[in-house]
GUMI-769506 format. One record per residue (C-alpha): residue in one letter; x, y, z. Coordinates in Angstrom, 3 decimals. Layout:
N
+--------+----------+----------+----------+
| residu |        u |        v |        w |
+--------+----------+----------+----------+
|      A |        X |        Y |        Z |
...
+--------+----------+----------+----------+
***
This chain:
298
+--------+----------+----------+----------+
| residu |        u |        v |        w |
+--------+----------+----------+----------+
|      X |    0.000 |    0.000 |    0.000 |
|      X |    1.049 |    3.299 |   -0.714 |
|      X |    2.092 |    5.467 |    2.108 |
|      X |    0.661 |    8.713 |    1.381 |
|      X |   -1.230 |   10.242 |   -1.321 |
|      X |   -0.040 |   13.491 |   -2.469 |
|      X |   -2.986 |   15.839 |   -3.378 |
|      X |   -3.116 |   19.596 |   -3.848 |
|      X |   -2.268 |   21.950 |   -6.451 |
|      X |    1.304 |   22.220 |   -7.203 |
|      X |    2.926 |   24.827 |   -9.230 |
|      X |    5.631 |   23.799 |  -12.265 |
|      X |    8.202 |   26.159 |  -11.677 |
|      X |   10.073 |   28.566 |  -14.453 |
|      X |   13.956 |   28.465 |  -14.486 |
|      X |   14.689 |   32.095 |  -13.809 |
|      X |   17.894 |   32.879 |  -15.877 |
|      X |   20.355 |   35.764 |  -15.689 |
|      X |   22.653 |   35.586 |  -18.796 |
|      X |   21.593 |   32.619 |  -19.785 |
|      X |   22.997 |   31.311 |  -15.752 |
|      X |   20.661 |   30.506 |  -13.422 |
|      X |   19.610 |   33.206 |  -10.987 |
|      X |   19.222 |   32.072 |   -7.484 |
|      X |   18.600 |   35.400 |   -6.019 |
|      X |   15.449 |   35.525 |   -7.809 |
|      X |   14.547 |   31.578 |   -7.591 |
|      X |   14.847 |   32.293 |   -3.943 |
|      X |   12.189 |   35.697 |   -3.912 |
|      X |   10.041 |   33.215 |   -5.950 |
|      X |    9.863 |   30.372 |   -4.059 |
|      X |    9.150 |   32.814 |   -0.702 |
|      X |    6.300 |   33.927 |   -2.551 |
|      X |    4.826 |   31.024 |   -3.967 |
|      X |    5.439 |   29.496 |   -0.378 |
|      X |    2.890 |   32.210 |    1.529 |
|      X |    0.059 |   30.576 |   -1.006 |
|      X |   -2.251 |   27.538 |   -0.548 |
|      X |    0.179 |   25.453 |   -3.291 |
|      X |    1.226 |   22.217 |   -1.513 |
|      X |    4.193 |   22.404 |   -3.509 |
|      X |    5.874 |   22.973 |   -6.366 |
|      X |    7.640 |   20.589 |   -9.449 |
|      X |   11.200 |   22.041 |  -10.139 |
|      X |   12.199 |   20.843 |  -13.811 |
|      X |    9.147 |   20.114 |  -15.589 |
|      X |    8.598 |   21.301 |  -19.134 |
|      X |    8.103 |   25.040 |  -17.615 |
|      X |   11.501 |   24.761 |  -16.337 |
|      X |   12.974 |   24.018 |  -19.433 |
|      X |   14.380 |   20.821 |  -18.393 |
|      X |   15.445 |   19.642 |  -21.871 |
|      X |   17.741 |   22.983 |  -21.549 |
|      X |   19.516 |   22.097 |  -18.190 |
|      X |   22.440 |   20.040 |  -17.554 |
|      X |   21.919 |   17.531 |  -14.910 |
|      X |   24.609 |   19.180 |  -12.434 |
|      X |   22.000 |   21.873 |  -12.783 |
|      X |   18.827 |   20.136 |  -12.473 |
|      X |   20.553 |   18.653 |   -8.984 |
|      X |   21.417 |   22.157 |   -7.743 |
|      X |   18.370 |   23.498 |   -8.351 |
|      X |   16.031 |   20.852 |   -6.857 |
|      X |   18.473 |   20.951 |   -3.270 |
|      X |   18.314 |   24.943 |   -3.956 |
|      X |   14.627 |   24.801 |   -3.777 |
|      X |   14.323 |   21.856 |   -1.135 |
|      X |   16.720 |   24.121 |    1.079 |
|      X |   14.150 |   27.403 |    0.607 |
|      X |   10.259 |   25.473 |    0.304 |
|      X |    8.358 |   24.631 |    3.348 |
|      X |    9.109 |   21.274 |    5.240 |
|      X |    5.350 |   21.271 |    4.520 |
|      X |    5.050 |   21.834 |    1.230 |
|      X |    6.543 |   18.943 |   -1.568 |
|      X |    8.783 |   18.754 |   -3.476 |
|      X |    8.048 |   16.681 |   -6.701 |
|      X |   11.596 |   16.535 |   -9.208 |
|      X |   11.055 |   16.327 |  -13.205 |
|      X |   13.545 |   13.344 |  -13.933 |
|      X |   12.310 |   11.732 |  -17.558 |
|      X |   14.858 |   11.133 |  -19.328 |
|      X |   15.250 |    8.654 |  -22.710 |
|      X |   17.033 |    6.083 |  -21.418 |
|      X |   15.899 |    4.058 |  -18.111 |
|      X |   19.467 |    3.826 |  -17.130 |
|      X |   19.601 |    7.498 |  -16.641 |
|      X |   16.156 |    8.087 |  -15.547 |
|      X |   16.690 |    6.019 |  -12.730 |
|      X |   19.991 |    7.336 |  -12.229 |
|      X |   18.824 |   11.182 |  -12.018 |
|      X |   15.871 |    9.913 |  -10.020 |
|      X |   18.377 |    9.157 |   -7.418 |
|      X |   19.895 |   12.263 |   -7.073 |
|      X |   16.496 |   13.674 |   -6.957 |
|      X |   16.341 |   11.821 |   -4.010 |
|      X |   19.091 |   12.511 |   -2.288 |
|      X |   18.535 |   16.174 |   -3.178 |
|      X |   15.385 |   16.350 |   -1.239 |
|      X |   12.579 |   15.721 |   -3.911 |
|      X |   10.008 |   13.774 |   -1.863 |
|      X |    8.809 |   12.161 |   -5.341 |
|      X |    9.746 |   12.060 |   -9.138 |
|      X |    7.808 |   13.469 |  -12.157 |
|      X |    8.779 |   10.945 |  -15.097 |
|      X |    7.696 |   11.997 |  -18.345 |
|      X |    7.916 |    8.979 |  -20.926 |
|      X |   10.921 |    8.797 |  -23.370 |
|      X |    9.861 |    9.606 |  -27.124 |
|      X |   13.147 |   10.008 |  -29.479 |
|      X |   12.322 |    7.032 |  -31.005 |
|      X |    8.832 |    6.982 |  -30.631 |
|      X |    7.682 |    4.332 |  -33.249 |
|      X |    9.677 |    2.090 |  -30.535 |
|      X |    7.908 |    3.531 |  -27.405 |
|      X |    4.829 |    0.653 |  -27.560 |
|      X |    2.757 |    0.366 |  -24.037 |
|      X |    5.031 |   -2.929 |  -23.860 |
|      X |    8.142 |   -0.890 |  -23.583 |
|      X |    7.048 |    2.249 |  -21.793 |
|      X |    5.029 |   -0.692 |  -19.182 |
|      X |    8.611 |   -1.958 |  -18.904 |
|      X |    9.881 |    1.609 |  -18.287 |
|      X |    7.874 |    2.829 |  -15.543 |
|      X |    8.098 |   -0.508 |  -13.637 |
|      X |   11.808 |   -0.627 |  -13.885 |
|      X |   12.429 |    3.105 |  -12.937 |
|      X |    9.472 |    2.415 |   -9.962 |
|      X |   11.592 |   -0.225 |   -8.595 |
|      X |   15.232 |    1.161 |   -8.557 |
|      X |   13.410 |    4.631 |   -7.573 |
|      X |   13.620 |    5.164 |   -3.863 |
|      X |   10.809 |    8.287 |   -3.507 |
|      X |    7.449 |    7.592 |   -5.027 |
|      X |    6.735 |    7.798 |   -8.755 |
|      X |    4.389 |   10.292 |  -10.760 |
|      X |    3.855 |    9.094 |  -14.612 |
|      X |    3.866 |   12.084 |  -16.604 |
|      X |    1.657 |   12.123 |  -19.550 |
|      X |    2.157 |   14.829 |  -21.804 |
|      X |    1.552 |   14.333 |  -25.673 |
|      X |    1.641 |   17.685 |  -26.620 |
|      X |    5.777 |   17.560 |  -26.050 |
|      X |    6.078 |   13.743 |  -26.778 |
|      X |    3.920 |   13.071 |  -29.526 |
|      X |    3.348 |    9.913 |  -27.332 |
|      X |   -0.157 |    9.706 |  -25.268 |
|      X |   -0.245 |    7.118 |  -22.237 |
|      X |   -3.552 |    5.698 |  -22.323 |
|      X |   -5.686 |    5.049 |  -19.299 |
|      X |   -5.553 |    1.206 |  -19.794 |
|      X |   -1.655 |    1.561 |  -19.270 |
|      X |   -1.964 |    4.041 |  -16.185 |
|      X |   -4.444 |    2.045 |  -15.007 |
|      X |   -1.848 |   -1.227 |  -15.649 |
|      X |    1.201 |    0.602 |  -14.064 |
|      X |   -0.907 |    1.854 |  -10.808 |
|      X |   -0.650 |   -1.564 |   -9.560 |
|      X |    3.157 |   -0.616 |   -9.038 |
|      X |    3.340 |    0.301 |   -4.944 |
|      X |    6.369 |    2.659 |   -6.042 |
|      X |    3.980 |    4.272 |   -8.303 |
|      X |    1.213 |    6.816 |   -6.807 |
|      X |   -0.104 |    9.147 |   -9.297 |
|      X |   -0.487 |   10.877 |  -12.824 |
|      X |    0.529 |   14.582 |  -14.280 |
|      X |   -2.564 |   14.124 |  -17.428 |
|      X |   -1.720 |   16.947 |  -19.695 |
|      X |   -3.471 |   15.651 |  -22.974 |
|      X |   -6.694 |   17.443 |  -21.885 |
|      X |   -8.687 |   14.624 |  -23.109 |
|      X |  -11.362 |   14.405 |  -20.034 |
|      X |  -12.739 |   10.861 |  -20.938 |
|      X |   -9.575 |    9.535 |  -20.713 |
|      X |   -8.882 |   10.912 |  -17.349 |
|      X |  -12.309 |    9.983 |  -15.890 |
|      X |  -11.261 |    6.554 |  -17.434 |
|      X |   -7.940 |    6.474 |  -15.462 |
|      X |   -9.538 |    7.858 |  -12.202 |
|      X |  -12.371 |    4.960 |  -12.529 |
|      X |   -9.424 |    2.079 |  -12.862 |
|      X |   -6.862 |    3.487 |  -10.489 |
|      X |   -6.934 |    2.539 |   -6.496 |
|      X |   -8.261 |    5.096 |   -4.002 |
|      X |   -5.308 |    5.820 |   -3.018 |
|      X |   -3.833 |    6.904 |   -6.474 |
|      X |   -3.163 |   10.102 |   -7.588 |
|      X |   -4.588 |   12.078 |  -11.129 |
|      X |   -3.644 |   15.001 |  -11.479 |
|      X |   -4.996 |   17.256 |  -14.455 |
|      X |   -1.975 |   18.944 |  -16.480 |
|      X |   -3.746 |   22.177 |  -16.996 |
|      X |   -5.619 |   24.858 |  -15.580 |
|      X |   -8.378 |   24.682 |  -18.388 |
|      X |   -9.730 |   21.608 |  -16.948 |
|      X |   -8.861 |   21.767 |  -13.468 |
|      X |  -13.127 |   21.612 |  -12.501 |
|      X |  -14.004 |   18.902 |  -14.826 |
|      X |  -10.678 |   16.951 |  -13.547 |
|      X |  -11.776 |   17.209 |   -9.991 |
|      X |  -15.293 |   16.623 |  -10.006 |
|      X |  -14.625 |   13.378 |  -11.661 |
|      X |  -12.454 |   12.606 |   -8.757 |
|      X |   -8.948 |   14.140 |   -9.335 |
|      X |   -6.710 |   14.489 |   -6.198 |
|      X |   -4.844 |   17.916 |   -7.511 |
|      X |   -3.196 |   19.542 |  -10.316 |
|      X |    0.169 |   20.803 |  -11.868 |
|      X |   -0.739 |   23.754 |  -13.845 |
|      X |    1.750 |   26.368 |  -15.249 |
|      X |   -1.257 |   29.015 |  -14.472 |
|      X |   -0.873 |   28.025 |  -11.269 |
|      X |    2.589 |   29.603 |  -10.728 |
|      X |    1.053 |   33.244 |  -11.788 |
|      X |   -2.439 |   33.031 |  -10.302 |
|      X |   -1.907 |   30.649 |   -7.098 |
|      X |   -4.679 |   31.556 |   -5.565 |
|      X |   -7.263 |   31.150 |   -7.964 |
|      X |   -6.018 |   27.724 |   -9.006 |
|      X |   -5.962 |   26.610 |   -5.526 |
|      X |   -9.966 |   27.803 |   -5.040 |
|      X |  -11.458 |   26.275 |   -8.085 |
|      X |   -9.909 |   22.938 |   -6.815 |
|      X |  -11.126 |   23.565 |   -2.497 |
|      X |  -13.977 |   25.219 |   -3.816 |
|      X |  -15.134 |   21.432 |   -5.947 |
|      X |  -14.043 |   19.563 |   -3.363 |
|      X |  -16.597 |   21.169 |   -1.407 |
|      X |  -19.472 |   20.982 |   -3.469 |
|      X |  -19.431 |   24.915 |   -4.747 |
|      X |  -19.745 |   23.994 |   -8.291 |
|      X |  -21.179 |   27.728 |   -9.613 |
|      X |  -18.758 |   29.268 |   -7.412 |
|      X |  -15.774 |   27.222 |   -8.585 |
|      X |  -16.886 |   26.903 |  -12.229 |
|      X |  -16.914 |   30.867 |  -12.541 |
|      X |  -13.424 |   31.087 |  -11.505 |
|      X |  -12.324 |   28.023 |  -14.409 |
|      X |  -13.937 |   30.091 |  -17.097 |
|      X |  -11.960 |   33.121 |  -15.743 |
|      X |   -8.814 |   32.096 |  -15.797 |
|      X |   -9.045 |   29.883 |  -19.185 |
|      X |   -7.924 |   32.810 |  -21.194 |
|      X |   -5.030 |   33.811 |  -19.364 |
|      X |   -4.219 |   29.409 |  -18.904 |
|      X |   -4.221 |   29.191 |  -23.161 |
|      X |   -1.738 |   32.652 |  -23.312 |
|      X |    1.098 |   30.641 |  -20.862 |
|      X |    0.871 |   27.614 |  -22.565 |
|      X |   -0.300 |   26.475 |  -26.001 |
|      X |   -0.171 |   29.923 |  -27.890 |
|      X |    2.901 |   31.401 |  -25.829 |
|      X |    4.089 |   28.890 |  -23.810 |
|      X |    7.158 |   29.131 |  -21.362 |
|      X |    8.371 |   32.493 |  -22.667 |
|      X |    4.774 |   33.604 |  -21.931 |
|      X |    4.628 |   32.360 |  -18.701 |
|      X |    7.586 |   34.186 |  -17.900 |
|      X |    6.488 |   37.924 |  -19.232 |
|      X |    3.017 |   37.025 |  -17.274 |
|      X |    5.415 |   36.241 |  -13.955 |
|      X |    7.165 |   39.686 |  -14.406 |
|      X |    3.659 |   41.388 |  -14.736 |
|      X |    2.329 |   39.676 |  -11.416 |
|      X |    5.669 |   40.673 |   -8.964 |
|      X |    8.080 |   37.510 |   -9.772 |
|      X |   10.669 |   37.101 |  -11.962 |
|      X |   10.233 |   35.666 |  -14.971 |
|      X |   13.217 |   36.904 |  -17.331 |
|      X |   13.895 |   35.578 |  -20.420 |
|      X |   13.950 |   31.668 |  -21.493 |
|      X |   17.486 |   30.224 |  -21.825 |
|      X |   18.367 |   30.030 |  -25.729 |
|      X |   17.512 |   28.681 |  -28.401 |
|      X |   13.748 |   29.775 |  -27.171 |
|      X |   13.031 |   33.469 |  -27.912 |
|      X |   11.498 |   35.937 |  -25.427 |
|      X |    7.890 |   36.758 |  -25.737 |
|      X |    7.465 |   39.202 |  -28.217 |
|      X |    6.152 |   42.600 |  -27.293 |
|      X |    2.478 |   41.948 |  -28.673 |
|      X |    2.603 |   38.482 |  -26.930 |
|      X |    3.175 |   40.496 |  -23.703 |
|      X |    0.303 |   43.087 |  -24.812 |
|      X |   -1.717 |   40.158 |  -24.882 |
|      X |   -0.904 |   38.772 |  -21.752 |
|      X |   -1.109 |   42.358 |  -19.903 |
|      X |   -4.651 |   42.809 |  -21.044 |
|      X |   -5.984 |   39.760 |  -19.362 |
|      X |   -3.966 |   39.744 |  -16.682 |
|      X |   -5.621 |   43.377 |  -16.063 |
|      X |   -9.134 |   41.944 |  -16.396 |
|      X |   -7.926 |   39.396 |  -13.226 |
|      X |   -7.127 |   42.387 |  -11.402 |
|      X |   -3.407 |   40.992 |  -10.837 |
|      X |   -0.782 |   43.717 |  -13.104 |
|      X |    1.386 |   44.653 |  -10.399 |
|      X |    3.948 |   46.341 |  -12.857 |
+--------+----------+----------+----------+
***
């Protein structure tokens, strides 16, 4: 049996970058902020933190950086995914050791006419069983081209090591499938902000949602809010924030997360290259709706 179930809305961190060096001076004023909110934690090197762009001497620094500053109440979930299961586990470990009190795996997809639910079955389980914090299987098809289907979450939850899923493929039947097959004490998470109601009514335990790092507050009330049985009240804070959730992610994605952070009071910066900054009508964009959520600070 699992141990604990990890619930709550959790925010997927930006890199902040100075010079294209990480800035810890800022990570630091971010993470005191986020940590004053109802997040129960935050995922440090998930596709908003530019993972694919970090080394892993980096990726270890900045998951004890953030350990060292968070909460003792608040997790710490690491994104470790990497293509090969050797070094998946291997980073999981440092994760570990780091302070991550569980992993984020997103599936490997180079060679993705290889990646069958056979082989990525064969993935989880193995990286599960080396891995010595608990497992999250992170399904994101918009970045892999791969989607995990709720038969094979359903398959892998049966693993003790692993207790829960990041959905991002916005497809709500399949995550109502998932949450039907899984044990109680398994964790779905919806990817996104845009269906953060739908997600929990059906049974959801939480969320990672890149809105989440610029609007805590309101991501953390639609979810306490359905929990609760508000429906109206939560479902007319989803439909205000699904604007602002599409600007940070599918049309501007990190680079838009990060002008929207700047506009709220943290710092965003700049992505780390090849990724260009938002441009300055993406950021007009941003500003206006941000302005409509009351929340420009600058």
């Amino acid at each position: 049996m699992r141990t604990r179930t990890i619930t709550g809305i959790f925010a997927p961190i930006p890199t902040p970058f100075v010079d294209g060096g990480i800035s810890y001076d800022h990570l630091a004023e971010n993470i005191a902020k986020w940590d004053k909110t109802g997040l129960a934690g935050l995922v440090v090197m998930g596709s908003n933190g530019e993972a694919a762009y970090l080394d892993e001497d980096e990726k270890v620094e900045m998951w004890a950086f953030t350990r060292k500053h968070l909460s003792p109440e608040k997790v710490l979930i690491a994104g470790t995914g990497q293509e090969s299961t050797r070094a998946t586990i291997r980073l999981t470990k440092k994760a570990a050791q780091a302070g991550a009190q569980a992993a984020l795996v997103l599936s490997p997809n180079y060679f993705k006419a290889n990646m069958t639910p056979s082989a990525l079955e064969r993935f989880y389980m193995d990286v599960a069983d080396e891995s010595p914090i608990p497992i999250f299987i992170y399904n994101m098809p918009g970045n892999t081209g791969i989607n995990l289907s709720s038969s094979l979450v359903v398959k892998l939850s049966s693993h003790p090591n692993i207790v829960g899923v990041k959905d991002s493929s916005g497809n709500i039947v399949q995550i109502s499938e998932t949450i039907k097959g899984v044990p109680e004490d398994f964790s779905v998470f919806a990817g996104s902000a845009s269906f953060l109601l739908p997600a929990t009514v059906m049974g959801a335990k939480g969320g990672t949602l890149a809105t989440a790092n610029v609007v805590p507050d309101l991501c953390v009330e639609i979810f306490e809010l359905a929990l609760a049985g508000k429906i109206g009240e939560a479902r007319e804070i989803q439909m205000s924030v699904l604007e602002l959730n599409a600007l940070v992610t599918a049309k501007h994605g990190v680079a838009g997360l990060k002008a929207a952070l700047d506009m709220v009071g943290y710092f965003g910066g700049e992505p780390r290259k090849p990724m260009l900054p938002a441009s300055e009508e993406a950021k007009a964009e941003i500003r206006k709706v941000l302005e409509k959520l009351g929340r420009v600070v600058r």
